[in-house]
C-alpha positions, 0 to 999 in steps of 0.5 A: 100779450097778457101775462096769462097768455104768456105763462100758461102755456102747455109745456114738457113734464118736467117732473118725469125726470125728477128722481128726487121724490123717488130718493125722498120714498126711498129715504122714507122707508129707510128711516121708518123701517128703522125706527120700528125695528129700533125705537117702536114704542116711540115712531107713534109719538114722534109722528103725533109730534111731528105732523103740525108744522107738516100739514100747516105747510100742505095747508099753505101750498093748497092755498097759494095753489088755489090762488094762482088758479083764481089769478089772484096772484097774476092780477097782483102782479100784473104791472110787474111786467113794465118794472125793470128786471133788477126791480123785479128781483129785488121786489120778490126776494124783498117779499119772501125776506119780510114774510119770512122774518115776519110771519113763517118760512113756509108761508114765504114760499107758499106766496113768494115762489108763484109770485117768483115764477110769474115775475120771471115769466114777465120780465125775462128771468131765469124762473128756476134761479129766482126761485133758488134764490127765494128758497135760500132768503126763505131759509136764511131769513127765518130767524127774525122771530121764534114763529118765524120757523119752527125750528127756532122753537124746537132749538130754544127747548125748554127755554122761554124766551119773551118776543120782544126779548128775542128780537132784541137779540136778533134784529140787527143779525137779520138785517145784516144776514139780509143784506149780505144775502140780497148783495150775493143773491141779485146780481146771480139772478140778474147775470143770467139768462133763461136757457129757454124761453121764460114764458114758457112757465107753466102753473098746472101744480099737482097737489099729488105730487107736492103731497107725495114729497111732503109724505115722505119728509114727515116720514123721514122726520118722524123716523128720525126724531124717534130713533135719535132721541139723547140729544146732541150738544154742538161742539167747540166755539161759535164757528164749529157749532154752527158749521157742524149743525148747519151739516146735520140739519141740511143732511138730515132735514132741520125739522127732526134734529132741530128738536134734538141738538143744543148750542153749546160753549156759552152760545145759548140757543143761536148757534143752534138757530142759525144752523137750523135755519141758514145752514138747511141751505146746503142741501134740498132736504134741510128744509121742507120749504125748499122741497116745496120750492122746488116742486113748485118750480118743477111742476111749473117747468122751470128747472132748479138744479139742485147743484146750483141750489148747494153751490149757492148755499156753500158759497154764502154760508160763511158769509151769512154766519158770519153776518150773524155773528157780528149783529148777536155780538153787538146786540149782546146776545153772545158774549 
């Protein structure tokens, strides 16, 4: 049997019972209502600056859906079904960590979540925690480069820091935050089981739906980024600093108040990173690329829970942080 015939099968609409996007409008006109009634004169600027990261994620997904439809990405993986389930996983978290370090976050998920659902589907994996599972490395890896997420720019501010410079700062970070993340990760995903059958996997993505979630996070973003426009300087030393900017970004969502926090106590701009990027892993909307990852696998009729999601997050937070903190400090980017 193909993989074609194994995945495309019809299946329940999952989505029906997702009240997440419902939570996401309702967050959105929350936050909006409350910038027009406080900061009016600034709700305009804030979306101008804010809609770019936000239509180049809407550009990714279309394209990574158009791929799936012309079965670019099945015949990319085509033989995947005859590799061994461990090899499966460490492939696909291998090519959302390269992509996401190398190239950008969003684009990791845009790739790395079908090419995940359809490894799942051949091989017999959970779909819905492998795709958790890309969703965290997406995060968590996302500070190799300053284009690697948006974030790391926005938290740099002012600063200009040159590539090189940067990653000589942070490569040795990634690859311990890397290893740390695929230790946790791996054998999670190869331990359980699909409590349905995998193959089951559906890829009739609505770019509606993925538009409607993507709508109203630039909402909430923009909203957001014109009421809380002081600043904020994290408190304390280097675990407070990244603990506390890891719990605004994941509430909050990491775009608008990545462009409003600081690292402090000598710590330049990592602490700010890391929260912005490892830390958006705590919760679904600290990170647009997780809200996509979940629709996708939703709209696939994979389930990703979003209590397994926090869990996941909570339990390697520590680890990764602290991974992080031992690669910048032999690297010399903090004393």
């Amino acid at each position: 049997m193909s993989t074609r015939s194994r995945i495309l099968h019809p299946v329940s609409a999952a989505w029906e019972d997702d009240r997440v996007s419902t939570v996401l409008i309702a967050a959105a006109v929350l936050v909006v209502g409350a910038a027009i009634l406080t900061a009016p004169s600034r709700l305009p600027r804030a979306m101008a600056t804010t809609a770019t990261p936000f239509l180049e994620v809407g550009a990714i997904v279309a394209v990574g859906w158009l791929a799936v439809r012309l079965g670019a990405i099945e015949t990319l993986i085509s033989s995947w079904g005859r590799w061994s389930r461990a090899t499966n996983v460490v492939v696909v978290l291998g090519l959302c960590v390269l992509l996401s370090g190398f190239l950008n976050l969003d684009v990791a998920v845009g790739i790395a979540v079908p090419v995940a659902l359809f490894a799942a589907a051949a091989v017999g994996l959970d779909a819905g925690l492998l795709v958790i599972a890309v969703a965290n490395v997406a995060n968590a890896t996302s500070f190799l480069l300053p284009t690697s997420n948006l974030t790391n720019l926005l938290a740099m501010g002012t600063q200009t820091v040159p590539a090189g410079q940067y990653l000589a700062s942070t490569w040795l970070a990634w690859l311990l935050v890397v290893a740390v993340t695929s230790a946790v990760l791996t054998p999670i995903v190869l331990r359980r089981r699909p409590t349905a059958d995998a193959r089951q996997i559906s890829m009739r993505w609505s770019l509606g739906r993925i538009a409607t979630d993507l709508a109203a996070m630039f909402l909430v973003a923009s909203g957001l980024r014109a009421i809380w426009t002081a600043g904020v300087t994290l408190p304390g030393g280097y675990a407070l600093q990244t603990i506390t900017g890891s719990a605004m970004a994941s509430a909050a969502d990491n775009l608008p108040i990545a462009a409003i926090v600081h690292g402090g106590a000598g710590l330049g701009p990592w602490t700010a990173i890391l929260a912005m990027s490892i830390g958006a892993n705590l919760f679904l909307i600290g990170s647009v690329a997780t809200v996509i990852s979940r629709r996708l696998a939703t709209e696939s009729g994979a389930r990703f829970s979003l209590v397994t999601f926090t869990l996941i997050g909570a339990a390697l937070l520590p680890l990764q942080l602290a991974a992080a903190y031992v690669g910048l400090r032999v690297t010399g980017a903090i004393a």
